[in-house]
C-alpha positions in Angstrom: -4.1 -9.9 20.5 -4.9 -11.3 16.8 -4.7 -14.7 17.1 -5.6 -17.8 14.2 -8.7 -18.8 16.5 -10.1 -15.3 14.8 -10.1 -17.6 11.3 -12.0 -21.0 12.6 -15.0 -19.9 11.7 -15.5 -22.6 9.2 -14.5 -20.8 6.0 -14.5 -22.2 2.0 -12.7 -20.6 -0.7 -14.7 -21.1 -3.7 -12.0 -19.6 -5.7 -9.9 -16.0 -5.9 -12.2 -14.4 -8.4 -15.4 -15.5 -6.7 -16.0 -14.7 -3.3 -20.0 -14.6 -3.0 -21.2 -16.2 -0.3 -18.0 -16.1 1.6 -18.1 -15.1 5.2 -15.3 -12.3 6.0 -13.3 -12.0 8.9 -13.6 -10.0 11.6 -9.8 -8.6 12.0 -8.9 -7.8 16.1 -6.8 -4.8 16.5 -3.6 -5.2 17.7 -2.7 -1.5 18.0 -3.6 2.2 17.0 -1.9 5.5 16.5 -1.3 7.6 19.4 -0.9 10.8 17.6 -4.3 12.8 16.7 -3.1 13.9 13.7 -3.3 10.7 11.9 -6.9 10.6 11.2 -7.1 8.8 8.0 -4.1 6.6 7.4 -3.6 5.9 3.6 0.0 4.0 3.9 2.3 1.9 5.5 6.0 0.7 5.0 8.2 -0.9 7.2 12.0 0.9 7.8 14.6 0.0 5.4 17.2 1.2 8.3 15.3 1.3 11.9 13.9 -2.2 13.6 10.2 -1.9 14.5 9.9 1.3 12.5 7.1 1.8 10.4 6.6 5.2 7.9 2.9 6.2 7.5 0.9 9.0 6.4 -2.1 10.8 6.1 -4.9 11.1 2.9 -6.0 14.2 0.7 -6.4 16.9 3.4 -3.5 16.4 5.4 -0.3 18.7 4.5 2.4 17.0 3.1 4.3 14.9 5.9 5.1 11.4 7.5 5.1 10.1 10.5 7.5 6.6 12.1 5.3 4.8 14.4 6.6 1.5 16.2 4.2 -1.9 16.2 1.6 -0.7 18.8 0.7 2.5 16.6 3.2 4.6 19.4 4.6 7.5 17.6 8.9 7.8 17.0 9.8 11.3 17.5 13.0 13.2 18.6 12.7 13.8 22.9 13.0 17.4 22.0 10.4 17.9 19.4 7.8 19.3 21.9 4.8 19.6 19.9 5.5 17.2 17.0 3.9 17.2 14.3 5.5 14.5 11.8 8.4 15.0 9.2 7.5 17.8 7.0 7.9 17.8 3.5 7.8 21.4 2.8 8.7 21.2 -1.0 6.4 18.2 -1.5 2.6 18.7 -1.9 -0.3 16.7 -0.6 -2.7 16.5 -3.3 -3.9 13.0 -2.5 -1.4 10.8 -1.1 -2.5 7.4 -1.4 0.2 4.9 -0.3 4.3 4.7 0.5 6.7 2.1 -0.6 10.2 1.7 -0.6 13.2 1.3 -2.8 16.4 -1.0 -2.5 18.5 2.1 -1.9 17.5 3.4 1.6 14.1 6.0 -0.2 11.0 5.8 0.8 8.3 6.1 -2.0 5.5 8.4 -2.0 2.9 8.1 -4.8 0.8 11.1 -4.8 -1.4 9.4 -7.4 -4.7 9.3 -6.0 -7.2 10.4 -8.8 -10.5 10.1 -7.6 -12.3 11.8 -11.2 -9.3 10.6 -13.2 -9.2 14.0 -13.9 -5.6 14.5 -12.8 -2.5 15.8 -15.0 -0.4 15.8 -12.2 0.4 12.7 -10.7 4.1 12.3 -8.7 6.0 10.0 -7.2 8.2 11.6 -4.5 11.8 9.9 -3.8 12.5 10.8 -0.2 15.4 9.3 1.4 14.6 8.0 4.6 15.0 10.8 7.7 16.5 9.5 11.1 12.8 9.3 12.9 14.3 10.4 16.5 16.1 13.3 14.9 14.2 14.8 12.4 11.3 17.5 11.7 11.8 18.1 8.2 13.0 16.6 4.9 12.8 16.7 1.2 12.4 14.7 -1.9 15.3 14.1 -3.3 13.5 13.5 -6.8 9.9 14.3 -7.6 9.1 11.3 -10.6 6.1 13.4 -12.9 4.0 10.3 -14.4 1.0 9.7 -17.2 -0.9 6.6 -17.7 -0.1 5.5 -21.7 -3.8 4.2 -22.4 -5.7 7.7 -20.5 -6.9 9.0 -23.5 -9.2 11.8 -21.9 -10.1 13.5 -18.6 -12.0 12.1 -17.6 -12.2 9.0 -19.9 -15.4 7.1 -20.1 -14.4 4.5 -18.0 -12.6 5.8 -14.7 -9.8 3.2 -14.3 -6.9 5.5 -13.3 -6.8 6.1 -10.2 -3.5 4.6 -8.4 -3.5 4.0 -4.9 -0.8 1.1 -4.6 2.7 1.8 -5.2 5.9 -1.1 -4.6 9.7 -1.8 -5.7 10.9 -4.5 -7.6 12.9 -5.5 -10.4 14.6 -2.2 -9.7 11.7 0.2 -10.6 8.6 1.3 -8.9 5.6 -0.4 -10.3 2.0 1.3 -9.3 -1.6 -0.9 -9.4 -5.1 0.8 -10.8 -8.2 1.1 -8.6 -11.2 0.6 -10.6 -14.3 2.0 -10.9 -16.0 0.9 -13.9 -15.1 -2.9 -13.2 -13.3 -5.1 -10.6 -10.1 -5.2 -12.1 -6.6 -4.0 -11.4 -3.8 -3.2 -13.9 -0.1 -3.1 -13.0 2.8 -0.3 -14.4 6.2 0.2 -14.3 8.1 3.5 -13.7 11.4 4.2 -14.5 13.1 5.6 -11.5 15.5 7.1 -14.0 13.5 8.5 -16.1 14.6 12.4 -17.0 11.6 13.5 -19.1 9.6 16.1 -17.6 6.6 13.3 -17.2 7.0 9.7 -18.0 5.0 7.7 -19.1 3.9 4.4 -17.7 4.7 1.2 -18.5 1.5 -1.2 -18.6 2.5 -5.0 -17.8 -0.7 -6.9 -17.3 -4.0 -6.7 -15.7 -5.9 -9.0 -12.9 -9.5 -9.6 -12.0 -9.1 -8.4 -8.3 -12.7 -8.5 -7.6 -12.4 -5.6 -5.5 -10.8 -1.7 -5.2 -7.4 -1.7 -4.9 -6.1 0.1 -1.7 -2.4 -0.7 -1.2 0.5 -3.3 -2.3 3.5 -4.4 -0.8 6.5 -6.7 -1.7 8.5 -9.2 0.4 11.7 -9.0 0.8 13.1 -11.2 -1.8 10.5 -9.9 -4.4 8.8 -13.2 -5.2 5.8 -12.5 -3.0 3.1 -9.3 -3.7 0.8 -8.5 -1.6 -2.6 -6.7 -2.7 -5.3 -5.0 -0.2 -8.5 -4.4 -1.0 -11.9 -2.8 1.0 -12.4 -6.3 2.0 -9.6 -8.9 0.9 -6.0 -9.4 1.1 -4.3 -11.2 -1.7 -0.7 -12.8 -2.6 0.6 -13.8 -5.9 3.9 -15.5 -5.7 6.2 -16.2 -8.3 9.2 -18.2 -8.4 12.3 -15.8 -9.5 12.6 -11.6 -10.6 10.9 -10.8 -13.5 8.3 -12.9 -13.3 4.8 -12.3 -13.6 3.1 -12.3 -10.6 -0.5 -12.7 -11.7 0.7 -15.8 -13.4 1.7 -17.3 -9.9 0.5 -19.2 -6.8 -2.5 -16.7 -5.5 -4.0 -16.8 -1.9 -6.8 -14.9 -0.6 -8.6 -13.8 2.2 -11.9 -12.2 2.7 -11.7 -9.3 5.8 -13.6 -6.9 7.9 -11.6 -4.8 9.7 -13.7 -1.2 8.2 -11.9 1.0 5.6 -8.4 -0.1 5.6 -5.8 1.4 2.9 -2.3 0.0 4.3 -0.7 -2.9 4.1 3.4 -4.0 4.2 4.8 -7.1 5.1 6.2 -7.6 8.3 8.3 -10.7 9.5 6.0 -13.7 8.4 3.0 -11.7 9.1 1.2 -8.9 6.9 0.6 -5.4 8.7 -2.4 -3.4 7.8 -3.9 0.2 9.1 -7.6 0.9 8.6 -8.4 4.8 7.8 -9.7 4.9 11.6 -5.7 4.4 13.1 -6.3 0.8 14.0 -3.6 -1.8 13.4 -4.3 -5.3 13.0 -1.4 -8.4 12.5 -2.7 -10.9 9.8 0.4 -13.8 9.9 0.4 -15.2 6.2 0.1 -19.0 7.0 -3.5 -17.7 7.4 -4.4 -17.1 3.4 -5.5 -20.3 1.5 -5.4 -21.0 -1.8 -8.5 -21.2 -4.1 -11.0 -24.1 -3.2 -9.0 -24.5 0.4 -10.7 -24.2 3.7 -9.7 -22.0 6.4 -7.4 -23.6 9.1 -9.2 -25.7 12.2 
């Protein structure tokens, strides 16, 4: 079991955007997927209508499907499904599926917007709504959202800054976070989930100096509270009512090592995070600190 004694390992914050020096810590699994198929998990989000259900899903490579797991990794699937092999999404393509979300309205949010070379022209956002996990096989989107980044220019541009592999709701839209490659940073975007064009473009709302590759995002409940993943850190911004800016916030941090892990959602008081190997680890949010703060004794 994950437990805080995992964190007394004598740990200073020097501050959010400086982290050198900083010893990481070693995450303890707390469960891993059963099913063999899920060999390189890229997203996680808990049930909008089943307890203890979680929707996850599969990289580039993987055909386009999701799969409900419970907390221990254990796979959800219908007693007569035999040989299952997920909820298929045979309308939907899997170009590079790079993280799931979910709306206010009972959809599930999948951004197909990984962009590795930034070379990408077609980057979607499929609106699924959420299947009955111990009943279904297949499903389909029940709007595919086409989108374009504003400021890419060229493909690719100079600087490779737009590929998306973080995707949340709030404020009644889907907003989508940048990972990186020529610096550190992350910028944030809104989509219109009622857009009708044929491709809509983005929204840009502000930038943060992440210090790391984005991997995932999530949002709390009452959408004060974002959570952002990194290779190596996990980090809140809290704000104080909708609307907000969330970079302009309270921030905690917290360095990690639990190998390449692309998934995080809340869940409970606690954040939930897959690595691409199938583990699951429990990290409970009293555990961040703020800047300058030293871990817990």
């Amino acid at each position: 079991m994950y437990t805080s004694a995992a964190l007394c390992l004598g740990l200073c914050i020097a501050g959010l955007c400086s982290g050198a020096g900083v010893e990481p810590i070693k995450l303890v699994p707390v469960g891993h997927f059963d099913h063999p198929a899920l060999n390189e998990c890229s997203g996680i989000v808990p049930s909008f209508l089943w307890e203890g259900v979680f929707w996850v899903h599969n990289d580039s490579g993987d055909e386009a499907r999701i799969f409900p797991v419970d907390r221990k990794g254990h796979t959800v699937q219908p007693e007569w499904a035999g040989d299952y092999q997920g909820i298929r999404l045979p309308t939907a393509l899997n170009i590079d599926w790079e993280d799931i979300g979910r709306d206010n309205m009972g959809n599930l949010l999948i951004a197909d917007t990984g962009n590795n070379a930034n070379l990408r022209r077609d980057l979607v956002v499929y609106v699924v709504p959420e299947p009955a996990p111990r009943e279904a096989v297949l499903t389909r989107p029940l709007r595919t959202l086409a989108l374009r980044f504003p400021d890419q220019l060229s493909f690719p541009p100079q600087q490779k800054n737009f590929d998306c592999e973080a995707i949340f709701w709030a404020d009644g839209a889907i907003h989508l976070l940048t990972k990186h490659r020529s610096d550190s940073d992350t910028r944030l975007y809104r989509l219109d989930p009622r857009a009708e064009l044929d491709c809509t473009p983005l929204s840009y709302i502000g930038s943060f100096p992440i210090q790391g590759k984005v991997t995932a995002a999530d949002i709390s409940l009452d959408g004060k509270l974002l959570v952002v993943l990194t290779y190596d850190s996990i980090n809140t911004f809290e704000r104080s009512a909708p609307g907000q800016n969330w970079f302009t916030g309270r921030q905690r941090w917290l360095p990690i090592d639990a190998g390449q892990c692309e998934a995080i959602c809340f869940d409970r008081d606690a954040l939930r995070i897959a690595n691409e190997e199938g583990d699951l680890f429990l990290v409970p949010l009293s555990e961040l600190r703020e800047p300058g703060a030293s871990a817990p004794e």
